[in-house]
C-alpha positions as CSV (number, residue, x, y, z in Angstrom):
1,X,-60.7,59.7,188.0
2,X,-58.5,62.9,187.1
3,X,-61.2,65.5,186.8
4,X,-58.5,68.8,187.2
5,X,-56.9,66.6,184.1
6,X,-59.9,66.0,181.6
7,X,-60.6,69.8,182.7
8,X,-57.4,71.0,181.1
9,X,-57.7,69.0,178.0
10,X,-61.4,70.3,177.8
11,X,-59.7,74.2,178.2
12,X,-57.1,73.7,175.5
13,X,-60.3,72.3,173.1
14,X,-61.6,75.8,173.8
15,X,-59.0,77.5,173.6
16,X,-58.2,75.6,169.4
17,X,-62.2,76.9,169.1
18,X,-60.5,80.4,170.1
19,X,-63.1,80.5,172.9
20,X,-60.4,81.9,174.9
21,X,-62.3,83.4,177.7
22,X,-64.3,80.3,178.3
23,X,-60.8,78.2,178.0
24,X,-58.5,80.5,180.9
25,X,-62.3,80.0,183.2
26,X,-61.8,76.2,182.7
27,X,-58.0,75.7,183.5
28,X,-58.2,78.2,186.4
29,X,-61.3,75.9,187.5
30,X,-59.2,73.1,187.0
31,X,-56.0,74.6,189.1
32,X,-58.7,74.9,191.6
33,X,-59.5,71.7,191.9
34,X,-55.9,70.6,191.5
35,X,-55.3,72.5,194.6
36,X,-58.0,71.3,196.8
37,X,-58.2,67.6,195.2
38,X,-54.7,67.0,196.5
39,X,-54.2,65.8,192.5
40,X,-50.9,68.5,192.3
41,X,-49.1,66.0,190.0
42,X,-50.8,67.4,187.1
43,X,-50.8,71.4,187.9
44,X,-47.5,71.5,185.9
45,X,-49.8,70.8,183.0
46,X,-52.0,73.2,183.7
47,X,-49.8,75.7,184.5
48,X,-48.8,75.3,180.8
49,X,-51.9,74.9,179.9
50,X,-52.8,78.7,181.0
51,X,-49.8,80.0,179.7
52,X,-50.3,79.3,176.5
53,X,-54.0,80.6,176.5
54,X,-52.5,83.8,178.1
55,X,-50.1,83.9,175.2
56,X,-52.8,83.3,172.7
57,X,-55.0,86.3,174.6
58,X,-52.3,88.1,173.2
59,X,-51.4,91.4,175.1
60,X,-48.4,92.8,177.2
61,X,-50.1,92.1,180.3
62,X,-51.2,88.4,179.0
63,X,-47.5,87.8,177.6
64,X,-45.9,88.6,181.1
65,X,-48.5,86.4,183.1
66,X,-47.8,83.9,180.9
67,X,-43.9,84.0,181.1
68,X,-44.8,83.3,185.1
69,X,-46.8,80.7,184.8
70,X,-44.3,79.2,182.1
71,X,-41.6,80.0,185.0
72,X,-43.8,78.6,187.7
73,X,-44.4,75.2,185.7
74,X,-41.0,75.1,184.8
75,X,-40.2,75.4,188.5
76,X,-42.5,72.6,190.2
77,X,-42.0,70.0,187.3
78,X,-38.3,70.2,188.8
79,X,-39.7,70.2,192.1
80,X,-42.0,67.1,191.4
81,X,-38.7,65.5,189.0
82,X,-41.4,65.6,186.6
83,X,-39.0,65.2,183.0
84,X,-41.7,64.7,180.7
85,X,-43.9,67.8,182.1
86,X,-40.7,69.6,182.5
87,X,-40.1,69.4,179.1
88,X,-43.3,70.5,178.0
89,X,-43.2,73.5,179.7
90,X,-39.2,74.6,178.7
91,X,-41.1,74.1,175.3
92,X,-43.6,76.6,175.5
93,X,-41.3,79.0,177.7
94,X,-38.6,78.8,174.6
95,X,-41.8,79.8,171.8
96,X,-42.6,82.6,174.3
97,X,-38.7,83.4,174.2
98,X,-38.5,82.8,170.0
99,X,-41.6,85.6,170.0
100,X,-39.7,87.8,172.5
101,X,-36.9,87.6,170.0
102,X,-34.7,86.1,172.6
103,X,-33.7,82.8,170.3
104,X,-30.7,82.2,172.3
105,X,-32.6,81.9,175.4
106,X,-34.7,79.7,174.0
107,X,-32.2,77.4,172.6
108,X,-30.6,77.1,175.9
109,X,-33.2,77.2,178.2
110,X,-34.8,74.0,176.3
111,X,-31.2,72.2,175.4
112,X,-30.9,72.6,179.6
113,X,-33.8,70.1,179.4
114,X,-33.6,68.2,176.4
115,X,-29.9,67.3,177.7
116,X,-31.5,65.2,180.6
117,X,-33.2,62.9,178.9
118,X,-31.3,59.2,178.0
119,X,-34.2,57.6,176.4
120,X,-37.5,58.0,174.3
121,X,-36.1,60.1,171.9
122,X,-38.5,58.5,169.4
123,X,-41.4,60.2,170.8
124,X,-43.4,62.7,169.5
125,X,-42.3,65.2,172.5
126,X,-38.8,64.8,172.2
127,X,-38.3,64.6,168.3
128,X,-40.8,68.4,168.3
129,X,-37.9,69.6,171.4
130,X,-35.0,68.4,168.5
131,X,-36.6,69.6,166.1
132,X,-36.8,73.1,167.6
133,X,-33.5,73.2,168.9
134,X,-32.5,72.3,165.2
135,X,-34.8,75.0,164.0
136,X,-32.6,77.9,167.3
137,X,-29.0,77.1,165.9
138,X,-27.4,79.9,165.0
């Protein structure tokens, strides 16, 4: 069983309660656990996981630790060849960039990405990375 992974899932429940505080505990407890279970595979996840609780902490400090960890995932999904996590994670890096008012980086730093994939472009992940590299033309 996946414990770090039902642990993040349960985080990002809090974190749509906006039980934020209660949600970063619970995904650094999974990262934790990740760590010392030896279940890495999924700390790209997580990673994303607590970037986006960072980002919705709100915050200078929050918005920078969250462009790391964005960074970091971004960074061992390529690592691990992880596509699908990879993507994920260039997803949430290129909203970060869009509310940074850095479109173009977003658009290209999610197109870098999207532009690897040669199937499943049907699913829910890739049609949202279309439709947001749609939404960053200029």
């Amino acid at each position: 069983m996946c414990y770090p992974g039902f642990q993040g899932v349960f985080a990002e429940g809090l974190a749509a309660l906006g039980r934020l505080t209660e949600a970063l505990a619970a995904v650094e407890k999974a990262l934790a656990m990740a760590d010392r279970g030896g279940e890495r595979w999924f700390s790209v996840e997580l990673m994303r996981i607590k970037a986006e609780i960072l980002l919705d902490m709100d915050g200078n400090r929050s918005e920078a630790a969250a462009e790391a960890y964005f960074a970091g995932a971004l960074e061992l999904a390529r690592q691990q060849g992880a596509l699908f996590w990879d993507l994920r994670a260039a997803m949430g890096m290129a909203r970060l960039r869009v509310r940074q008012g850095r479109p173009e980086d977003a658009r290209q730093g999610l197109a870098l990405v999207y532009g690897r994939f040669t199937e499943g472009f049907e699913t829910a992940g890739l049609r949202a990375a279309r439709a947001m590299l749609d939404a960053l033309r200029i």
